[in-house]
Every structure is written in C-alpha cells, then in structure tokens.
ZATISE-633067 format. One line per 8 residues: number of its first residue (from 1); their letters; for each residue y, x, z of C-alpha. Coordinates in Angstrom, 1 decimal. Each point is the difference from the previous one (the first is absolute). Layout:
N
NUM) A) Y X Z | ... $
This chain:
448
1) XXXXXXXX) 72.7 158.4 195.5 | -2.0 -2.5 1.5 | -2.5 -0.4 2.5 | -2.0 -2.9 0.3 | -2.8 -0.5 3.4 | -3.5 -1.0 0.2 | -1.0 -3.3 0.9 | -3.1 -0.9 1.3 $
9) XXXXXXXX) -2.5 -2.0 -2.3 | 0.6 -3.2 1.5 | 2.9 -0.4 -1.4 | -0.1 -1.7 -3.6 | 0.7 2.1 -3.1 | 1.6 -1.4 -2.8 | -2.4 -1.0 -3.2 | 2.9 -0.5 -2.2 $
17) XXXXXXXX) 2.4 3.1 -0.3 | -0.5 3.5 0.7 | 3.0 2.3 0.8 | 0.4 4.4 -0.5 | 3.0 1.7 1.8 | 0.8 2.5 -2.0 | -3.6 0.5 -1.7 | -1.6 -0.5 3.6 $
25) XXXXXXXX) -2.1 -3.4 0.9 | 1.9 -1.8 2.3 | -1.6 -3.2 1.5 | 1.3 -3.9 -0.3 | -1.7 -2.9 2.4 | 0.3 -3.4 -1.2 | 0.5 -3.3 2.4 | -0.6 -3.5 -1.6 $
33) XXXXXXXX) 3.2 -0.5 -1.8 | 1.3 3.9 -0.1 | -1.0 3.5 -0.2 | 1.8 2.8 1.7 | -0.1 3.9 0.2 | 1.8 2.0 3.3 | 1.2 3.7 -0.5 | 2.3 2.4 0.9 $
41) XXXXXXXX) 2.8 1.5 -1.2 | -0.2 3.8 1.1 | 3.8 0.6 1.0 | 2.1 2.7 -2.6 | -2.8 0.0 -2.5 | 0.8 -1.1 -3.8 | -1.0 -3.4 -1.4 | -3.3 -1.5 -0.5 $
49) XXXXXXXX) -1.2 -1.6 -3.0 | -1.9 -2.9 0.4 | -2.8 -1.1 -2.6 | -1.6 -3.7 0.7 | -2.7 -1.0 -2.1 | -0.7 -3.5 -1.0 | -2.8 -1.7 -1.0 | 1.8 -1.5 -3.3 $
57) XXXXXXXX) 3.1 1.2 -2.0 | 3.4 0.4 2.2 | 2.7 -2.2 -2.0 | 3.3 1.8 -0.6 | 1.2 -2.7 2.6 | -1.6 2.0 2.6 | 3.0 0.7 2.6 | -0.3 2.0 3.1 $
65) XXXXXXXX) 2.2 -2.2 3.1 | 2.5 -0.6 1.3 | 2.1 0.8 -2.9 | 2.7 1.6 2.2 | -2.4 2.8 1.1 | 0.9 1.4 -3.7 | -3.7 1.0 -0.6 | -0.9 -0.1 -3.6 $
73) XXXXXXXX) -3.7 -0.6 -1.3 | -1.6 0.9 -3.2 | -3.2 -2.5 -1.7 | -2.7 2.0 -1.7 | -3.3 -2.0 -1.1 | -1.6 -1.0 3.7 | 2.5 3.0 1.9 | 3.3 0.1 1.9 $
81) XXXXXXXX) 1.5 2.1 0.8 | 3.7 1.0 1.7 | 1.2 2.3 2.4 | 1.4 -0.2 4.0 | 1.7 3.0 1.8 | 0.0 -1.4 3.7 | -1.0 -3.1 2.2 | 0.1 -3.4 -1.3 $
89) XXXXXXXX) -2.3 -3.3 -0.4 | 0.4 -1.7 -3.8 | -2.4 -2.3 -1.4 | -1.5 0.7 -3.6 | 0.2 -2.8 -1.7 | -2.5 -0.2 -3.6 | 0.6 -3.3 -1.5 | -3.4 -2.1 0.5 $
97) XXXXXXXX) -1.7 2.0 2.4 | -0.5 -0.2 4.2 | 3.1 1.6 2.0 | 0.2 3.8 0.8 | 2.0 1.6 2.8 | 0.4 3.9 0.7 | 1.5 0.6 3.1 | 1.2 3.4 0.7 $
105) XXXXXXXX) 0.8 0.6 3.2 | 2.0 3.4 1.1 | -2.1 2.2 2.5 | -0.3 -0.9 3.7 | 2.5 2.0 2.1 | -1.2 -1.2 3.9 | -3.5 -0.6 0.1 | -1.3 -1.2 3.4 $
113) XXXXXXXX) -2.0 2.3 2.7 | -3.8 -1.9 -0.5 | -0.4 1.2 3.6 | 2.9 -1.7 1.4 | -1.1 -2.4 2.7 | 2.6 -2.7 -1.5 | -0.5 0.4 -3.7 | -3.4 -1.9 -1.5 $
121) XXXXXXXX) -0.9 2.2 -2.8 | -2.2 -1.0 -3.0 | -0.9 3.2 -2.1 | 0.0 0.0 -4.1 | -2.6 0.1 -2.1 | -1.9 -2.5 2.2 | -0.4 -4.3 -0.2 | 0.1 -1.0 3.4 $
129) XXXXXXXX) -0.7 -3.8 1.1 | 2.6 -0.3 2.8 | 0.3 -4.0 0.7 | 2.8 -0.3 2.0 | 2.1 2.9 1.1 | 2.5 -0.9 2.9 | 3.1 2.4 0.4 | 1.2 0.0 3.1 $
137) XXXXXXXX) 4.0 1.5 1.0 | 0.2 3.7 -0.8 | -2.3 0.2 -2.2 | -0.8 0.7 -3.7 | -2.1 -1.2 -3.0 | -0.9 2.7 -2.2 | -1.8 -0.5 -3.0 | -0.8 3.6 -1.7 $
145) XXXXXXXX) 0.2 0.5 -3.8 | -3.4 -0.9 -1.6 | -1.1 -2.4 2.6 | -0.7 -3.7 -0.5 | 0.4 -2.4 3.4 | -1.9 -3.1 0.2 | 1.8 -1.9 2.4 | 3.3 -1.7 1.4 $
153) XXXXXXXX) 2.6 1.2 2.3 | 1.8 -1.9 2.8 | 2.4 0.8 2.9 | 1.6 -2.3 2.7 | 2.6 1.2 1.6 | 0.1 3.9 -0.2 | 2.9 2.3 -0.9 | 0.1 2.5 -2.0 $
161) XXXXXXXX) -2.5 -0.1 -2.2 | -1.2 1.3 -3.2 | -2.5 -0.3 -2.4 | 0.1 2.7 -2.9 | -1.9 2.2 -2.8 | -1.0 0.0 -3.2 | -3.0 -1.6 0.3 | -1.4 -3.5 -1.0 $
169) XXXXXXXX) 0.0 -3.2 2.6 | -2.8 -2.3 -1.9 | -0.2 -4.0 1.4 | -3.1 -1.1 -1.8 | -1.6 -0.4 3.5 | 1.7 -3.0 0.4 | -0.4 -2.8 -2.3 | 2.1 -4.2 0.0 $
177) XXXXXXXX) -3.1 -1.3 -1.5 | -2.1 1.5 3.4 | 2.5 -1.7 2.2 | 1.1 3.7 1.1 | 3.1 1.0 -1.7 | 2.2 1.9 1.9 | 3.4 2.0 -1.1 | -0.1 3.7 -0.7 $
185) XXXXXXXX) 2.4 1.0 2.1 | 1.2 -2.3 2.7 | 2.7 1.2 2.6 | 1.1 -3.0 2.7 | 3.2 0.9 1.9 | 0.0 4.0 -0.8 | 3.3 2.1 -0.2 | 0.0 3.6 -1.3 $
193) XXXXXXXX) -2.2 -0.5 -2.8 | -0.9 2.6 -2.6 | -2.3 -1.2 -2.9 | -0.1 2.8 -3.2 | -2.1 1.3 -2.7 | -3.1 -2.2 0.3 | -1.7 -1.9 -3.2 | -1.1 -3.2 1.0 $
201) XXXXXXXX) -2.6 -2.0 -1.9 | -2.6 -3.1 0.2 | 2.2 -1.9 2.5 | -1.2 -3.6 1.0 | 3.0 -1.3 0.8 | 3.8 1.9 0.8 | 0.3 3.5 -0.5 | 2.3 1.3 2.5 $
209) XXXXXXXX) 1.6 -2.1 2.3 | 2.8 0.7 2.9 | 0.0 -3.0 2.2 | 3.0 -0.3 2.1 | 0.1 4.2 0.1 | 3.6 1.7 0.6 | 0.6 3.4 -2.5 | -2.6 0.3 -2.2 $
217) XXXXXXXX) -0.2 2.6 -2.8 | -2.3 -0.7 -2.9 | -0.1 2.5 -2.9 | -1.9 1.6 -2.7 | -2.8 -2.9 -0.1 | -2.3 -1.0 -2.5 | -1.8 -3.3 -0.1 | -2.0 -1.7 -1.9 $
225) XXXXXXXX) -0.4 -3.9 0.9 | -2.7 -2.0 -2.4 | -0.4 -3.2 2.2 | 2.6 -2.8 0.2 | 1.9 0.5 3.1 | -0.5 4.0 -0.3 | 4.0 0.3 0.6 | 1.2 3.4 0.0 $
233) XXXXXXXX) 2.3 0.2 3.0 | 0.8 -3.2 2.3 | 3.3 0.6 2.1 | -1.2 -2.4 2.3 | 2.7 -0.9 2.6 | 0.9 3.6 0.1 | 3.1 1.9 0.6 | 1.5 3.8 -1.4 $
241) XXXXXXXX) -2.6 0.6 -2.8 | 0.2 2.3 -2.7 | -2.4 -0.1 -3.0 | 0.4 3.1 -2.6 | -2.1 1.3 -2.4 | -2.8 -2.2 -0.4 | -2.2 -1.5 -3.1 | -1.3 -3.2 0.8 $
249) XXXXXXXX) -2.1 -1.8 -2.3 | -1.0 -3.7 1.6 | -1.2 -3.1 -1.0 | 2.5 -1.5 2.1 | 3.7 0.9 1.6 | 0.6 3.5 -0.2 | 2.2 0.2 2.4 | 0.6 -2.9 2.5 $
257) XXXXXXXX) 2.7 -1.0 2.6 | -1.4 -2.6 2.6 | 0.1 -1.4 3.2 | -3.3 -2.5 1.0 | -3.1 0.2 2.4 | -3.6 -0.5 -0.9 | -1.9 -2.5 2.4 | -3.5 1.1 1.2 $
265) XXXXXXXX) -2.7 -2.5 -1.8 | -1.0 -3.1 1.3 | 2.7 1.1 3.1 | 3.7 -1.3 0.2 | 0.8 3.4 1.9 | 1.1 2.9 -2.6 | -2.0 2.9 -0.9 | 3.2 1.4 -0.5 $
273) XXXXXXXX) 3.8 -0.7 -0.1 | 2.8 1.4 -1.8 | 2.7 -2.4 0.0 | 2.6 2.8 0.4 | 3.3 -0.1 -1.8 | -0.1 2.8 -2.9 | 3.2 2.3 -0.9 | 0.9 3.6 -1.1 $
281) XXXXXXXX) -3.3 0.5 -2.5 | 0.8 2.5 -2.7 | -2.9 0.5 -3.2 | 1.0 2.8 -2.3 | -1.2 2.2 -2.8 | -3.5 -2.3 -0.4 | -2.3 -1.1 -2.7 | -1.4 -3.5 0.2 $
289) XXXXXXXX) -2.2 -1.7 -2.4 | -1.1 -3.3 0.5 | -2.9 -1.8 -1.2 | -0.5 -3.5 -0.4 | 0.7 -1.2 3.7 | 3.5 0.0 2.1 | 3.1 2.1 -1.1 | 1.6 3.0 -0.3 $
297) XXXXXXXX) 2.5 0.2 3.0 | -0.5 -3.3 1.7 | 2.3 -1.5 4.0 | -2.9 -2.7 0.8 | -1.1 -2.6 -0.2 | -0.6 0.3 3.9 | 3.2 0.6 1.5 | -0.3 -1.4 3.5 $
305) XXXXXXXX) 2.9 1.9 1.3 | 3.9 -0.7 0.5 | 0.9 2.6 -2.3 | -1.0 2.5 -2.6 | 2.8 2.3 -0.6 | 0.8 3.6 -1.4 | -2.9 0.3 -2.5 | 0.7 2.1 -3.1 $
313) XXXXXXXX) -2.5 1.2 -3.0 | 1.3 3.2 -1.6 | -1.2 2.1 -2.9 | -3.1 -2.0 -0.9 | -2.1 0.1 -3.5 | -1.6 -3.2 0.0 | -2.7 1.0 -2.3 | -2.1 -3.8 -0.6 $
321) XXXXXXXX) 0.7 -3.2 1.0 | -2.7 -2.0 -1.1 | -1.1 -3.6 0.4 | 2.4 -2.7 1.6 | 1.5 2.3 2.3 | 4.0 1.4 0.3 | 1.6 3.7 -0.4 | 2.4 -1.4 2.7 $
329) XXXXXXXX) -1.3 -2.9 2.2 | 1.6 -1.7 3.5 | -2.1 -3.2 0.8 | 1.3 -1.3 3.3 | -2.5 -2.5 1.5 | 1.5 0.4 3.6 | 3.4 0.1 2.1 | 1.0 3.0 -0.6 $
337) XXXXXXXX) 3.6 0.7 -1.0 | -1.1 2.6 -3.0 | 3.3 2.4 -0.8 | 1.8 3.4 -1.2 | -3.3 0.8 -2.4 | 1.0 2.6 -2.7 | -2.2 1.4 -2.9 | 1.2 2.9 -1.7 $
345) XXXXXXXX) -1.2 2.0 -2.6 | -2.6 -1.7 -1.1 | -2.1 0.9 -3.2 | -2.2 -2.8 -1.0 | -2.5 1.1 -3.2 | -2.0 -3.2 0.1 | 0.7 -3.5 1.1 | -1.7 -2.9 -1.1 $
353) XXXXXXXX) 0.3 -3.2 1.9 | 3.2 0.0 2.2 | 2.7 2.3 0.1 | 1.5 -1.3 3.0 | -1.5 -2.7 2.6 | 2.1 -1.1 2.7 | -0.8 -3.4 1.9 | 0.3 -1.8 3.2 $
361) XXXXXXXX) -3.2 -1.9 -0.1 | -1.8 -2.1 2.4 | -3.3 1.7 -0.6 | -3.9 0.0 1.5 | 1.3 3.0 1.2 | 2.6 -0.9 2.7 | 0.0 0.2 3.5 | 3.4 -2.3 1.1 $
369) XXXXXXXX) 1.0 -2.8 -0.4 | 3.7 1.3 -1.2 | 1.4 1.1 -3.3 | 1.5 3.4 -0.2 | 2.9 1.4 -2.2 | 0.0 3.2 -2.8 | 3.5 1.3 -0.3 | 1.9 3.3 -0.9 $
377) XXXXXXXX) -2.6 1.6 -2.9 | 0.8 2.8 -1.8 | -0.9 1.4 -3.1 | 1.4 3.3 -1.6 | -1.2 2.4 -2.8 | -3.2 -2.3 -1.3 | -2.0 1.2 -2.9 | -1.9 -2.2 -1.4 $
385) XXXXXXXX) -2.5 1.0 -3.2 | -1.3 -3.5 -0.8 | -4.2 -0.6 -1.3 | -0.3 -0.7 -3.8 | -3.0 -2.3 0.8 | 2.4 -2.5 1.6 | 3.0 -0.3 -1.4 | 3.0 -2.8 1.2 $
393) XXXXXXXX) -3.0 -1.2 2.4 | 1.1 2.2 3.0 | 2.0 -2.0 2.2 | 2.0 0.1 3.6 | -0.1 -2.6 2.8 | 2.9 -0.5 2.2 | -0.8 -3.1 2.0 | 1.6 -1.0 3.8 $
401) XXXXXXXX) -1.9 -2.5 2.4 | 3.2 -2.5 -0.5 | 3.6 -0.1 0.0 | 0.2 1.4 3.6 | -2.4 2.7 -0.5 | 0.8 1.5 -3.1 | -0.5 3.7 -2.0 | 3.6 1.3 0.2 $
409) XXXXXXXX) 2.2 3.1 -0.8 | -2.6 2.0 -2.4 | 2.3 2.0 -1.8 | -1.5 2.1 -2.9 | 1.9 3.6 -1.3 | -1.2 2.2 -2.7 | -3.8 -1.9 -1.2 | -0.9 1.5 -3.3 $
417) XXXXXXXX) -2.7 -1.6 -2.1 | -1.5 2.5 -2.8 | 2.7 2.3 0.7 | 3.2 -2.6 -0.8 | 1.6 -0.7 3.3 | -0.2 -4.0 0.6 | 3.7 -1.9 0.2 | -1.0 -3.1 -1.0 $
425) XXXXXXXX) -1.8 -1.6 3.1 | -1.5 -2.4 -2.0 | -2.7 2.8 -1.4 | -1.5 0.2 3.1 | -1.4 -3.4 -0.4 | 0.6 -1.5 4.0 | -1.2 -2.9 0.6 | 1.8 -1.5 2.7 $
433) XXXXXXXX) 0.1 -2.8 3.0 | 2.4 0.1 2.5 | 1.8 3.2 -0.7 | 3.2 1.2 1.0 | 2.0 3.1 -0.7 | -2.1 1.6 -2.4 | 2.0 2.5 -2.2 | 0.0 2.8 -2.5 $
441) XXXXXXXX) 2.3 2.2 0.2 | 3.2 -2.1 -0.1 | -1.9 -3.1 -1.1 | -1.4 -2.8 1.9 | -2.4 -2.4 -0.7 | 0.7 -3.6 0.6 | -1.2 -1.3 2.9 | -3.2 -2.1 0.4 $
C-alpha cells in the first residue's frame, strides 16, 4: 500500500507520464531534465503495482534501476508496469524518453513538535517562499511531507543541528545568470549535523555543502541538479561524514571531496574558507547519475590541504555517467598528499567517457604553488556493465605531475566487466604517465 501527499499547485506537474498505484492516481512533478513522484510505503502491507503511462510505446528495453534492487518491469503499448514491497528510489528508464524517478520513502517515525521554540516548521500541502533560512545550534529544519520550500539554508557555527522531513527544498529563487546564486545548503564550521529525507531541486549552484563541519550524517536524500555546477554533495574540508542512501542526479560531481575557499568579489578577503584537511568520510548504499558535467565520485580538483585521508565509497549503483566525466575521478590541483581511498562494491550500469580519471594537474583551479601526491588506491569487487553506443572508446587516465609526484600503489582485486572478472590489466585500457605500482592482483604494470 502506498500513500502519496498533496502538493500545493505551485509545484510543476509532469506533462509527459502519468502514474496509478495500484489502480489509484498518484502524481509525478517534472524539473527541466527529470521528473519524479514521492510516496510511501505503508509498513507490513503487501506490494504495490506500479502502472506508468507513456506518451509513446515502452520498448522491451525498458528496465527498472539499479539492476541490483531485483525489480522486474513488464512493457505493454504506452504502460509499465512492475511491482515494489517496501522503501526504495530506482529510476525507470524507457529507452528515448525524459528520466523518471519514484522515490518511496518508508513512513516518518519522529516527526518534530511545530510548537517547539527551537524547531522551524514548514507545514505540507503548502509552497512557501522562504529566501534564506539561518539555523542556528539546537535547532531543526523540518520540511513536512507535501510542502515545497523556496529558499536556501545556511548555519555558521552551531551544534547540533538538523534539517529533516519529507518535504521539498526548491532553489529557483536564486539564479548564476542574476549574479545571485547561492548553495542550497551551506554549513561553515558546524559539528553534530543531521541532514535526512529532504528532495532537493532547482539548485543554482552546490546542493548540499559541509564546509569544514565535524560529524555529519547525510541520508535518504534526493536531488535533482539541472545546472552545471549543481554537485550533489561537496565534502568540503570536512571531517567524520557519512553519506547513505541517497539518489543524486547532477549535472556535475555527485559526490565531491574538497578542500578550497571562495574569495568575496572584487575583495581579496574570503567569503568563506575551508582549507581544512579531509579524512574518515564514508558514502554507502547511494545512487548517483551524472549528466553531462563533473563525475561520479570525484577528490578535487581543489585540494588546498596537507592531507585527504580515510575516504571510502561503498555499495554504490552508479546509474549514468554521461559526457566527459569519470565513474571514479581524483584530480589533484593542490598540495595535498591524497591517500588510503578505497571503492568497493561498485555497480556501474552506464559509463561513457572515462572509467577512471586520476591526475595531478596544474589546473585554473589551484590554489598553491606546490604539487601534491595520490597514493595507496584501492579498488575491490567492481562491476562494470559497459554502453553499447560506445564501444573500445571508454578509456582511463592515470597521469602524475612528474617523476617526483606520481600516481602510486593502486592495486585492483576482483573488477568484472559484463560479468567476466578482468585478469588481464590491459582491458581496462590505462593510459599512463608517471605511474608506479599499479597492479592486478599479482600483476604489475610496468612503470611509467
């Protein structure tokens, strides 16, 4: 059983597909690039069927993803239909046609008190035009099921925050070409962070962005990120961070490890600064698709720190990688000594471009003067489904600044492309400068 909320009028429905949950109209909003529905799963009840209707014929290439969520689809004329027994966010995706999420969330369990003095409350079924809303410590964010936010969030400097519910955070009041972009949520030197359940859409720049913040909990968010530079989740000089369960579709990094500051215009003084060294940042059980901007999972290019440490990506379904972009990117433009990265348990269902992009560069993004290092990379239980549209054109990069700054010890164990487990090197088509140590298995590549 499912149970979907209303949403005020404001909010844009979608003119392309409609969508019945078990014979009853449920609705779908569309953005510029995507279209989305949020329901419910009502906990202990049997499974839902789903029916999607299409404005043209569904080809039997229709799948319902990620493929590891099991969920099977049927094609009939313009209809879809399949069938999903508890929470879970998978894409639809119908050959030719714009992209559909359904994002079913399991029912709230703590709801906040709206009459608490320290909680700022937005009720459902309402659009309200917020602007900025500024969180001080103690208190929480709470967004209620069926309500759209027009607005940003920032905090400087409080504990124990959170900003929570089911309902919608919407940045189209900001806009680059106005000169008044601003990042959806901006935290600047918080610890005790909570950020959960929220669907975030129309950003003008970043999504969500810790800035030199100590334990911070992200889970269960949705985004969707038209512009270039809408990434998903900026680890910005930021230390103990967990990510879990989050879709994020971007046209730009997904998720991104950095360490930089932003100068105020026309003004040599910072607006703000979060050159902070980066370790113990953990992003599990996530979706990401990327569109034609950034990467996947990307450390940089801004890494004004001494070290970025302790940063592992775990059970992700990389869902698109379009464009130029990387499934698995470290671009070190700065000083930082980048090591003991691991990615594991990967799923990749589409990659075009780059499989892997690993450079130290001297880029338009650095900050020093001094070249960093990239060491001690791991990589272990890597499915890779690779895109009939581009085949033997997807390449890797491996490239060190020079001899005494090079990419070393990447070690590779259990990579499977279309299901055969890789043990020739060679097939994952590396192109390399000033390498060292790079091995499969028991093999190593020569060095460069």
């Amino acid at each position: 059983m499912i149970k979907a909320h209303t949403h005020p009028p404001e909010l844009r429905r979608s003119a392309t597909y409609s969508l019945l949950c078990d014979g009853a109209p449920v609705e779908i909003f569309q953005t510029e690039e995507a279209h989305f529905a949020l329901v419910e799963h009502v906990s202990g009840s049997p499974a839902t069927r789903f029916e999607i209707t299409a404005p043209g014929d569904c080809p039997p290439t229709t799948t319902v993803k990620p493929w590891r969520t099991g969920i099977a689809c049927e094609t009939k004329g313009n209809t879809v239909t399949f069938r999903i027994d508890g929470p879970v966010k998978v894409q639809v995706e119908i050959p030719g046609m714009p992209q559909l999420f359904i994002w079913v969330a399991a029912p709230e369990t703590d709801p906040p008190d709206p009459e608490d003095p320290d909680v700022v409350y937005y009720g459902g079924g309402r659009y309200h035009d917020a602007g900025e809303i500024h969180l001080e410590s103690g208190q929480t964010l709470y967004l209620e099921a069926g309500t759209v936010v027009r607005g940003y969030v920032h905090a400087v400097s409080a504990e124990n925050i959170r900003i929570a519910g089911h309902g919608i955070l919407d940045g189209s009041g900001c806009s680059r070409a106005a000169g008044t972009a601003a990042h959806m949520v901006q935290l600047a030197g918080c610890r005790n962070v909570t950020i959960r359940d929220i669907t975030l859409i129309h950003p003008s720049a970043w999504m969500i962005v810790p800035g030199n913040c100590e334990h911070v909990h992200i889970a269960n968010i949705k985004e969707i990120g038209e512009v270039m530079c809408s990434d998903g989740i900026d680890v910005v000089g930021s230390r103990h961070v967990l990510i879990e369960d989050c879709f994020l579709r971007n046209n730009d990094d997904c998720v991104v490890i950095k360490a930089c500051f932003k100068k105020h215009k026309g003004k040599d003084t910072p607006e703000w600064d979060f050159r902070r060294d980066v370790h113990d940042v953990k992003v599990r059980d996530c979706a990401l698709c990327k569109a034609q901007g950034g990467n996947a999972m990307e450390l940089g290019y801004e890494l004004a720190a001494d070290t970025i440490r302790d940063i592992t990506f775990e059970s992700i379904d990389v869902l698109h990688t379009s464009g130029n972009g990387a499934v698995f990117s470290i671009h070190n433009g700065d000083r930082a000594v980048v090591s003991d990265i691991t990615f594991r348990d990967i799923h990749i269902e589409h990659c075009y471009s780059k499989f892997i992009d690993f450079r130290i560069v001297n880029s338009r993004y650095n900050e020093d003067e001094e070249r960093g290092h990239v060491r001690d990379i791991r990589f272990e239980d890597i499915h890779w489904t690779t895109n009939r549209f581009n085949p033997g054109s997807t390449i890797s990069l491996m490239s060190g600044y020079d001899a005494a700054h090079p990419i070393e010890s990447v070690r590779f164990e259990r990579i499977f492309i279309d299901g055969e487990e890789v043990e020739d090197i060679d097939r994952l088509e590396i192109c390399r400068r000033h390498c060292a140590n790079i091995t499969l298995g028991e093999t190593r590549l020569p060095e460069t």
